[in-house]
N, C-alpha and C positions, 0 to 999 in steps of 0.2 A: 547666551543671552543676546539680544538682540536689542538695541537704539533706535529709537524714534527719535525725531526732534522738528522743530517747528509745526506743532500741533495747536490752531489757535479755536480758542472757545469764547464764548462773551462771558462777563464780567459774572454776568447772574447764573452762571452752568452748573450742573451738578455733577455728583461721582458718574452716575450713570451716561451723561452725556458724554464725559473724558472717553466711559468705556468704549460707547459706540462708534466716537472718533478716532480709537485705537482700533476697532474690529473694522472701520473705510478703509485706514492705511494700508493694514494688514489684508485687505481684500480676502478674510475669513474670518468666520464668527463662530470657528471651532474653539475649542476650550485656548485660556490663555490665562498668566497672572503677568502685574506688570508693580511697578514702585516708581514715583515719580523721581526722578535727578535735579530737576532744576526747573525754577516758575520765574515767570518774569512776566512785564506790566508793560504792553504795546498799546500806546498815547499817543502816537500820530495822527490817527483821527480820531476827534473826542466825541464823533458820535458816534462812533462804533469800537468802543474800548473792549481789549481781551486782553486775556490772560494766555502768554505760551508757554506749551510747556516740553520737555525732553521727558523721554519714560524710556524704563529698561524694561523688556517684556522676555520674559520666558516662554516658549513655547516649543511642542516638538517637532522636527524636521526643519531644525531652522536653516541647514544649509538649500537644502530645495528651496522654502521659504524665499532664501535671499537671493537667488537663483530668480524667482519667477516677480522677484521686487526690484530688480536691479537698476531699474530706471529711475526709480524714486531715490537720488540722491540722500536727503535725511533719512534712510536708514540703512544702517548697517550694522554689522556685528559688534559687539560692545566690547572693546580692551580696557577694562578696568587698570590705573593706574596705582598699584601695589606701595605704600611704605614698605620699607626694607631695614630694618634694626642693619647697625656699621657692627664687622668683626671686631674682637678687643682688637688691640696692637701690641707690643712685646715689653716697653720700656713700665718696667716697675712705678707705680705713683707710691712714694710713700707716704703722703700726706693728704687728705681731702681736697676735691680740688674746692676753690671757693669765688663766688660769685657775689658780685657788687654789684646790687639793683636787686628789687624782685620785683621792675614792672613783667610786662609781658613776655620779654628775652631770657630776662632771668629765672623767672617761674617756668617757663617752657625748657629751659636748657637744665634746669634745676629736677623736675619732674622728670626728665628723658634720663638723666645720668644717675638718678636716683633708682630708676626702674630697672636699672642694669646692675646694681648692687655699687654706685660708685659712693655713695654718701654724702652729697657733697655738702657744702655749708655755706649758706646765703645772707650776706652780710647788707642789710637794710636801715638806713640811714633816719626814714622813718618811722611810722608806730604800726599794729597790725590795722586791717584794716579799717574795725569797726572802733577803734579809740582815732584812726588819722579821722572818719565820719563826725565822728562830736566835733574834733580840733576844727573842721572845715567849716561846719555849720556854727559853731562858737565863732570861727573869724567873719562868714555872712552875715553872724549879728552886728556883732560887737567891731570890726575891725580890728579886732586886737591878732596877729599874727605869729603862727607858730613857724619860724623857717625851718625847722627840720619835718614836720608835717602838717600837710597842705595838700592841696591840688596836684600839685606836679610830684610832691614825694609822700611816699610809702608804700605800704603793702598794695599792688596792683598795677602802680605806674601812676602815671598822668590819665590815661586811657579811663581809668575806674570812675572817673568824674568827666564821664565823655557822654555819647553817643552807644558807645559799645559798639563801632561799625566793623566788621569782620571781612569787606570786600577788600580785595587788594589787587594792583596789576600786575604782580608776580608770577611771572610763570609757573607751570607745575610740574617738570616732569619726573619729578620723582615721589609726588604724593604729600608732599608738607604741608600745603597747604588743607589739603581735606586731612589731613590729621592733626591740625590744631582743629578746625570743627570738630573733627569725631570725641578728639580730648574735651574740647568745652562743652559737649551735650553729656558725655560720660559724667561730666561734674556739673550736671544740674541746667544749662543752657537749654531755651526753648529746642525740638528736635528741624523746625522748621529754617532753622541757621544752612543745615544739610543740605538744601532743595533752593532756598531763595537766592537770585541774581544779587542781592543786595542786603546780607543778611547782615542783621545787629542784635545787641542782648539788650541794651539798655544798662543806665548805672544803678538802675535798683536791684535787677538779679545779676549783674556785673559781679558785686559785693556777695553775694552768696556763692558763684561760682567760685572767685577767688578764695575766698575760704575752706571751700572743700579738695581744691586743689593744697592747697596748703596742710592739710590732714593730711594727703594723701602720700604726699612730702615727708611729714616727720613720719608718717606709720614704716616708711621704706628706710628709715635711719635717716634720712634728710637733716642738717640744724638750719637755726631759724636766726640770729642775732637783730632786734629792732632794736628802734632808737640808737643806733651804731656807726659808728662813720668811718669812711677810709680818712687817713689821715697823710699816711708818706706809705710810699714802696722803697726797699733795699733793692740794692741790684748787684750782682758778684758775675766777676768772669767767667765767663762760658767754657764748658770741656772743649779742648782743640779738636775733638772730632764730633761736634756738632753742630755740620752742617757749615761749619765757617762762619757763624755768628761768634760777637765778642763779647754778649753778658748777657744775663736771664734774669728773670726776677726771684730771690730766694728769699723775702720776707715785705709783711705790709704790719703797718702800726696802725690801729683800730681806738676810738675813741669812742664811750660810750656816753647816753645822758648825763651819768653824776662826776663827768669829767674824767674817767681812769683811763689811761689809756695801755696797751698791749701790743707787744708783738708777737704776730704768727708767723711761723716757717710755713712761707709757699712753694709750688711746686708747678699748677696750674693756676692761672686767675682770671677768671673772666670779669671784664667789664663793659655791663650792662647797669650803665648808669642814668640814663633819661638825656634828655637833653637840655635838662637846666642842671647839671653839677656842676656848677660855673665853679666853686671853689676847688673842686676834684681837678676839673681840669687845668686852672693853674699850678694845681701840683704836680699833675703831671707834666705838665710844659717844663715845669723847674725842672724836674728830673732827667729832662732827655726822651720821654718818648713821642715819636716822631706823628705831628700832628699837623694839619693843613687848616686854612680857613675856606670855606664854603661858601656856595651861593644856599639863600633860601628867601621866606618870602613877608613880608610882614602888611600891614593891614590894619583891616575896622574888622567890625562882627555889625553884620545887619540883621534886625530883624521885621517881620511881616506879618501881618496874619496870619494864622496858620489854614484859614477857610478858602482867603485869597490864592495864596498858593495852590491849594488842594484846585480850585475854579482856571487856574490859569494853567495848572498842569494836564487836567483831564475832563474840561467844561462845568456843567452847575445840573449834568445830570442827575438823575434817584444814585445810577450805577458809580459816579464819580464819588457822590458821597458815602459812600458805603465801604469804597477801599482804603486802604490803608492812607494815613498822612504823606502828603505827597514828598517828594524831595527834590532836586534838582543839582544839574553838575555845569558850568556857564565858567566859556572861557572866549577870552578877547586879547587880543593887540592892540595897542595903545598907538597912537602915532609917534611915540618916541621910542617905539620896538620893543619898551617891557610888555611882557605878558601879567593881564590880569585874568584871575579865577577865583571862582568860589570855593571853598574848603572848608572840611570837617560839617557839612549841612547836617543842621538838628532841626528833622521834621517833628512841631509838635514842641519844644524845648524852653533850655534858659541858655541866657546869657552867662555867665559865673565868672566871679572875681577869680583870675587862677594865679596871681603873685606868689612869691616866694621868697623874695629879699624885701626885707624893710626900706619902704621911700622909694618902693619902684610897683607899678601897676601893669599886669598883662592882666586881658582877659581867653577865654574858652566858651566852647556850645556846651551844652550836655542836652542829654532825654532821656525819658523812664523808658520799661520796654513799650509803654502804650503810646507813646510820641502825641498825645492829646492836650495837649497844654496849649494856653492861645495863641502864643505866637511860634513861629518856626525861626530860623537864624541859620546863619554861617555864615565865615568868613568871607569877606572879599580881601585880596593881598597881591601885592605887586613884586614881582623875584626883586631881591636885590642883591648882587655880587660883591665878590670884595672888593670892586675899585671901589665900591662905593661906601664902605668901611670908614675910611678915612685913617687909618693904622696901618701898623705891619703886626704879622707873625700868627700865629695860630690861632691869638684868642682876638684879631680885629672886631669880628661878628659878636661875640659874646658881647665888648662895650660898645658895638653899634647898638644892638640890644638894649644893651642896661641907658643908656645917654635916651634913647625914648620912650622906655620903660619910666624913669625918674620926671619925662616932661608929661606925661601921661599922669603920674602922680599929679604932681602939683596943679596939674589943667584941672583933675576933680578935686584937688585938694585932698587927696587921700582917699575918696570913693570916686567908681568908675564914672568917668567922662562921656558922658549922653549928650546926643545931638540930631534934630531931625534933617533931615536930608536937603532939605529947600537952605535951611539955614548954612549946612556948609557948602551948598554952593554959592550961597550969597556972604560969605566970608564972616557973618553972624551968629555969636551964641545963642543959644536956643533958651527962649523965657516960657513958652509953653508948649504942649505936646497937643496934637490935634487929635484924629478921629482914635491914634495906636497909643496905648502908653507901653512902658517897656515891662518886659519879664525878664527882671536879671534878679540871679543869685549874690545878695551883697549887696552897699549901701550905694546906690549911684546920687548922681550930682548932673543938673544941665550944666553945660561950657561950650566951647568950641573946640572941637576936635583937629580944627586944622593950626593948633601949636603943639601936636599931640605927634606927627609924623614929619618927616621927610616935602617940601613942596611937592617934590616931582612925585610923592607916592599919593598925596593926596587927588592931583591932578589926576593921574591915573584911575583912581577910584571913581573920582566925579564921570571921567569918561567911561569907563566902564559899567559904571551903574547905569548910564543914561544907555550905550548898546542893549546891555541885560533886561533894558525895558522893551526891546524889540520882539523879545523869545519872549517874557514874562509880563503881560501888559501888568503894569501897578509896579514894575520892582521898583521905580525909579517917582515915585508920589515924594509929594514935599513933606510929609508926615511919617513916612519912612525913618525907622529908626536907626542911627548909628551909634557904636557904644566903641571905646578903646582901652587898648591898644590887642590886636592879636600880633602878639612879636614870636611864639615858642610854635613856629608852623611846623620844624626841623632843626635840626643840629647846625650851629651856625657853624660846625667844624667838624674836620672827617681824623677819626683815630687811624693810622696807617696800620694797613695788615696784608698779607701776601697771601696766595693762591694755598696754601695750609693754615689761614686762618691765623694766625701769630705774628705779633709784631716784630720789628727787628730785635726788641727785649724779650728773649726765647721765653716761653713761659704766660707771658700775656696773650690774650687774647680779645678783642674788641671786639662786642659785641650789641647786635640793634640798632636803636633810633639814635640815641646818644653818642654812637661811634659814628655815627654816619653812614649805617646802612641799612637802615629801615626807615619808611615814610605811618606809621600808623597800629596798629594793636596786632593786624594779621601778619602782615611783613615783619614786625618786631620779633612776634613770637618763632615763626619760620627761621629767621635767623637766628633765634637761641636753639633752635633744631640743627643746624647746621654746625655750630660752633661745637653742641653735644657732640655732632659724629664727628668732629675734627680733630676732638681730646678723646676718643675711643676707640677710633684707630688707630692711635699712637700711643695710647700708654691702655696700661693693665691693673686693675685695682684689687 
C-alpha cells in the first residue's frame, strides 16, 4: 500500500475530484482504490480554504510505481503502525486486579485486561453514567450538589462532560493511540474520529459510547462497583527477593453509599482516579505513598460567538460557513515569563458549573457532537508552579486550588462568576451584558472576577487576551464573556512510579491524568493501555 499525503482540494470538492487528484499524483489513471487516513482544515488563506488530505492507495506494481515517483517526497510506501497485545508473564495473580476510577484510564485499562480473560474489578466512586446525567443536570438546576457524582466523578471521568476531544501530542509508536480510536468507533463513536486531525465525539454520544464499553466489560467477566469509594489501602512487607522493595499493597477498605464499609485483599491496584480525588489523595499522602506537587495551570473560561469565531478563523465566505464550527489553539508569553494558552476549546459549547466539593466553584467547556450552540469557549490559564502554592508537600496545589475554588464561590455567591471583558480590565463588576449573553450550564451570577484568582494570573489573562486579539480580531471586545474559575486543567500532583509502571508500594500502580500522566481523554486512555501491558507482563491470571 502506498501513502499519499499533502493533497490539497477546495472546501466545496467532491469524491470524484479527490479521485482525480489521486490519479495527478500517481501520474496514472490505471485502476486503483484508496481509503483516506487523515483530513485537515488549511486556513491560512481565507480566500482560498482547502481541505488536506493523506490516502493510503492500493495499487499494482507499487514498487515500480515508487521507483518512477521518487521525487515526490509525499509518497511513499505505507508502514502501518501495528498494536501488539503484551505476552502474559509468570507470577501467579491470585486475586482480581482492581481499578479506582473508570474515567478514561480506567475503562481503557479495564477493557484491555478484561479482553485477555484478567477479570478485573472497577471500583467507581460515582454512579453509572446515565443516573451521574440526572445528578448533573439536577445540580445545573437547582444548585443542590451531589459530591460523590458530578462533573468530575463517575462512570466516564470528567471527560464525559467535555468536548469529547480525542487529539493528543502523544507520540505513537507503538499504535495506542489509533487503538483507543479504533475501540471508541467499535463502541458506537462517529467512524470519522479515524481520519480527522482534530477529532471529537461530543458528550451526547460520549454517553452512549461509555456505556457500551461498559457491557462489553461485564460481558468479558469485568465487575463494576458505583457509588463506592477507596477509603484506606494496607500495606505489608515485601518478599526479600522482590526486587529489593520493602512493602506492597495487600488490601484496600471500600465504602459504599449506605455507609458499609469492606476489605478486599489486593494484589494489583491501579489508580485511575481523576484529578479531583482530592480526599483519595490525602489518604494516600497519610500512608506513605510517594507523591510530588506539580506545576499546572489555572484561569477563566471565555466565551464568544460561535459565528465570530468561525469569521475570524476562516473569513465570512458561502465556503467558511459551511465547515465545521471553527476552533482555535493561542499561546503567549506574558512579560513576567508565564505562559498563557487557551485550553480544552468548545467549538459551538457551554460553559458548565464542574464543582465537586461543597463551598467551592470550578467551572469546564463542554459540546454535543454538532458543536452548534451559540457561543464557543475555552480556557485561557496561566502555568502556575509550586513556588507559588504557598505550602509544602504533595498536596500544596490541591489547596492552592481549593483557597480559589472557595473565593470563586463566594464572588458568585454560589453560582458561577460572570464578567464581561472591558469590565475586568477596568477593575469593575459587570451590571449588564452587551451585544453576547452567556451559555453556561448552571446558575451564574454578574461579579468581578478579579477577587476570583491570583493578581499575577489575572494580569496575565488581561494581557493575553489583548495579544489573542491580534490572531483573532474580536477575541478581546468589551463584551466578551468571562466566567470562573477553571482551576482542574491537570493534576495539581504527580503519583511516583518507575520505568515498570509501580510505585515504590509494589503492587500499586498510578495511573492517567490524576496520577500525573495524562493531559486529556486520549492520553488518559493510552495510559490505562500501558499500565494494562505492565500488569500482563508480570503476572498470570
Amino acid at each position: 500500500m502506498i501513502e499519499i499525503r499533502q493533497i490539497k482540494l477546495p472546501v466545496g470538492h467532491t469524491d470524484a475530484d479527490l479521485k482525480r487528484a489521486i490519479q495527478k499524483r500517481l501520474k496514472d489513471s490505471s485502476g486503483f482504490t484508496y481509503e483516506i487516513s487523515k483530513r485537515a482544515i488549511d486556513s491560512r488563506k481565507k480566500d482560498e480554504l482547502k481541505y488536506v488530505y493523506h490516502v493510503l492507495v492500493s495499487v499494482k506494481n507499487e514498487e515500480k510505481l515508487l521507483a518512477r515517483l521518487k521525487n515526490d517526497r509525499d509518497i511513499s510506501l505505507y508502514a502501518p503502525v501495528v498494536y501488539r497485545m503484551p505476552e502474559p508473564g509468570h507470577i501467579p495473580l491470585k486475586h482480581r486486579p482492581v481499578i479506582i476510577g473508570a474515567g478514561p484510564a480506567g475503562l481503557f485499562c479495564g477493557l484491555m485486561l478484561a479482553r485477555v480473560g484478567y477479570r478485573p474489578w472497577i471500583i467507581e466512586r460515582g454512579r453509572d453514567v446515565d443516573s451521574r446525567a440526572a445528578d448533573v443536570e439536577n445540580f445545573w438546576e437547582t444548585g443542590v450538589l451531589n459530591p460523590n457524582s458530578n462533573v468530575q466523578f463517575g462512570e466516564g471521568g470528567a471527560g464525559t462532560f467535555s468536548d469529547g476531544k480525542l487529539n493528543t501530542l502523544v507520540k505513537d509508536k507503538f499504535g495506542r493511540n489509533r487503538k483507543v480510536l479504533e475501540l471508541f468507533v467499535e463502541h458506537g463513536a462517529p467512524k470519522e474520529i479515524l481520519i480527522e486531525s482534530k477529532p471529537h465525539i461530543g458528550t451526547d454520544k460520549l454517553k452512549q459510547v461509555i456505556k457500551s464499553i461498559r457491557e462489553e466489560f461485564l460481558r468479558l467477566g469485568g465487575k463494576i462497583s458505583f457509588s463506592t469509594v477507596l477509603k484506606d489501602i494496607s500495606v505489608a512487607p515485601s518478599a526479600d527477593n522482590e526486587d529489593g522493595f520493602r512493602s506492597r499493597v495487600s488490601s484496600i477498605t471500600i465504602e459504599t453509599s449506605q455507609g458499609e464499609t469492606r476489605e478486599i485483599p489486593v494484589q494489583v491496584l491501579v489508580l485511575a482516579l481523576g484529578h479531583s480525588a482530592r480526599d483519595t489523595f490525602a489518604m494516600l499522602d497519610r500512608r506513605g505513598l510517594p507523591m510530588e506537587p506539580k506545576a499546572f495551570s489555572i484561569g477563566l473560561r471565555v466565551e464568544h460567538d460561535r459565528e465570530m469565531i468561525q469569521r475570524a478563523q476562516y473569513g465570512d465566505s458561502e465556503e467558511a460557513m459551511r465547515l465545521p464550527s471553527a476552533s482555535y489553539k493561542l499561546t503567549y508569553q506574558a512579560q513576567d515569563g508565564r505562559g498563557v494558552f487557551s485550553f480544552c476549546m468548545c467549538p459551538g459549547g457551554y460553559v458548565v458549573n464542574a464543582s465537586s466539593e461543597p463551598s467551592m466553584l470550578a467551572v469546564n467547556g463542554m459540546s454535543n457532537h454538532d458543536r452548534m450552540a451559540k457561543n464557543s469557549n475555552s480556557a485561557i490559564i496561566v502555568t502556575v508552579t509550586p513556588e507559588d502554592f504557598g505550602g509544602s508537600g504533595a498536596l500544596a496545589g490541591v489547596e492552592f486550588q481549593r483557597k480559589w475554588e472557595r473565593a470563586a464561590y463566594d464572588c458568585g455567591a454560589g453560582r458561577v462568576p460572570v464578567q464581561c471583558f472591558g469590565d475586568l480590565c477596568a477593575g469593575r463588576a459587570t451590571t449588564a451584558f452587551g451585544s453576547l449573553t452567556p451559555n453556561i450550564k448552571g446558575q451564574y451570577q454578574m461579579a468581578d472576577l478579579n477577587n476570583c484568582l491570583p493578581d499575577y494570573v489575572i494580569r496575565d489573562i488581561i494581557e493575553g487576551i489583548h495579544a489573542f486579539d491580534k490572531k483573532l480580531h474580536g477575541f478581546a471586545n468589551a463584551d466578551t464573556i468571562l466566567a470562573g474559575i477553571e482551576s482542574r486543567t491537570s493534576s495539581p500532583l504527580r503519583i511516583l512510579r518507575g520505568g515498570d509502571f509501580e510505585s515504590e508500594i509494589r503492587g500499586i500502580y498510578p495511573c492517567g491524568e490524576g496520577a500525573g500522566y495524562a493531559g486529556g481523554i486520549t492520553s488518559a486512555a493510552m495510559d490505562g493501555i500501558k499500565v494494562f501491558e505492565a500488569i500482563v507482563k508480570k503476572y498470570n491470571y
